[in-house]
C-alpha positions as MATLAB code, in Angstrom:
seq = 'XXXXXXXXXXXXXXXXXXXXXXXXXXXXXXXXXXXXXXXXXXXXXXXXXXXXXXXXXXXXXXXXXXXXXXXXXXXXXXXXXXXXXXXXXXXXXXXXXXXXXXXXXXXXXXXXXX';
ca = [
      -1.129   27.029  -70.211;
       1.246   24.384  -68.846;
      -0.090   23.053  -65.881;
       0.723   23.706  -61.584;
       2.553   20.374  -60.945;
       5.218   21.129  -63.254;
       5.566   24.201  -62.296;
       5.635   23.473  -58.881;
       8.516   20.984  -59.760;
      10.418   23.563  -61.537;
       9.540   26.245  -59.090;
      10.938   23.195  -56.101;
      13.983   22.188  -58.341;
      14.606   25.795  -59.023;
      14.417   27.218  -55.357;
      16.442   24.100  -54.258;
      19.624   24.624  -56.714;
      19.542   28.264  -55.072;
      19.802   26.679  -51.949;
      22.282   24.411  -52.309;
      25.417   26.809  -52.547;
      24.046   29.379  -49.607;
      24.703   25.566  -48.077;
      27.876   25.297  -48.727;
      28.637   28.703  -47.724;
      27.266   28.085  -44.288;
      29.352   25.132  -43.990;
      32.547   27.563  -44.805;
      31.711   30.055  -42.051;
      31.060   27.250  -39.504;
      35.232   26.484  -39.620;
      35.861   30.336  -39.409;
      33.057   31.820  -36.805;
      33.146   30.507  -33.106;
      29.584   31.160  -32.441;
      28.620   29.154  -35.281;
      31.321   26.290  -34.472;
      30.096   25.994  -31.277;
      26.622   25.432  -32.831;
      27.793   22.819  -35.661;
      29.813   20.969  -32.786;
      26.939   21.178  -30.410;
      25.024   19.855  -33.141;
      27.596   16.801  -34.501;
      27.697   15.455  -30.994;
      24.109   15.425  -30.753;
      23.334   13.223  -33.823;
      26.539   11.556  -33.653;
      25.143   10.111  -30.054;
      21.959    9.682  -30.947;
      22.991    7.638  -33.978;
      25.492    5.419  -32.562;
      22.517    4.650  -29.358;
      19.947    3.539  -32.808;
      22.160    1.679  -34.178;
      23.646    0.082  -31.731;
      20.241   -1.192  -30.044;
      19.318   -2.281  -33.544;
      22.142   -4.314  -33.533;
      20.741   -5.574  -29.945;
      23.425   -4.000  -27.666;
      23.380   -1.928  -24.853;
      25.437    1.298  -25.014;
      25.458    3.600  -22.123;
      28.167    5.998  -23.183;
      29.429    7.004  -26.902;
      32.698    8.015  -27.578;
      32.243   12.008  -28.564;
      33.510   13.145  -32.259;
      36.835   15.086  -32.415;
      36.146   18.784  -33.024;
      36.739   19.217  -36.650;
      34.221   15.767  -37.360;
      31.589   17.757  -34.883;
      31.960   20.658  -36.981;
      31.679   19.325  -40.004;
      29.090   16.732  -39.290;
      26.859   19.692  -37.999;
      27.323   22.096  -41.001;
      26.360   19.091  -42.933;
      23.272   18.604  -40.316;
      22.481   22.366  -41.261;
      22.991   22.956  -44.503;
      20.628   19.989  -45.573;
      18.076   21.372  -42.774;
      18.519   24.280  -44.944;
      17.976   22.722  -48.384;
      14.755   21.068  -46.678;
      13.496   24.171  -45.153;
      13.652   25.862  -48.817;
      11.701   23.111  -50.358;
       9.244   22.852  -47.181;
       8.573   26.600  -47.924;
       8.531   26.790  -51.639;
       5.781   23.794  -51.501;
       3.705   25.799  -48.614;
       3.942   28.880  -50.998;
       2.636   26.855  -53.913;
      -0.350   25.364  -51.629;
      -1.509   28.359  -50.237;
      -1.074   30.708  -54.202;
      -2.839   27.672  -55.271;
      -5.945   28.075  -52.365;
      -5.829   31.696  -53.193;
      -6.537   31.274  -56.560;
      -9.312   28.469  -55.898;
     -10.989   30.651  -53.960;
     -10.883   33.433  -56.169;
     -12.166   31.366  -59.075;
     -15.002   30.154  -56.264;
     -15.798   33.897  -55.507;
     -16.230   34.273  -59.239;
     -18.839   31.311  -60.069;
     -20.986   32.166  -57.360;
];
């Protein structure tokens, strides 16, 4: 029998290419659905600000104000925000799937012994 790990890798890798182009699909309906624009801009300017503020008192300056992101940047700098929060999500899951089949089936072999 091949062994979890791999499997696990596969199972990850696998899960992960699904992911990937439901992605990029969210990142088409953000530039066609207002509800989800307004999210994905919302979103942009949030890590666009937050960014700039790091890096910026990494650099040893003070900022007080950053310059906000035209819309179509926003958008597409949150649908890119999203769609890799989705990709991680996947994996996050697929691994806390593995763990816990893998617990089950410890426990059943436990069960078994005793």
């Amino acid at each position: 029998t091949m062994s979890a790990f791999p499997l696990l890798k596969v199972g990850t890798l696998a899960v992960k290419t699904l992911a990937k182009p439901l992605a990029n699909v969210l990142k088409e309906q953000a530039k066609d659905h207002p509800e989800l624009r307004r999210i994905c801009v919302n979103i942009g300017q949030f890590v666009n600000e937050k960014s700039v503020k790091v890096n910026m008192r990494f650099l040893g300056h003070k900022i007080t104000e950053v310059k906000p992101l035209n819309e179509s940047a926003a958008v597409s700098k949150g649908a890119d925000i999203l769609g890799e929060g989705f990709i991680y999500s996947v994996s996050v899951a697929t691994v806390l799937v593995e763990v816990y089949r893998r617990e089950k089936e410890n426990q059943v072999k436990s069960a078994r012994t005793k």
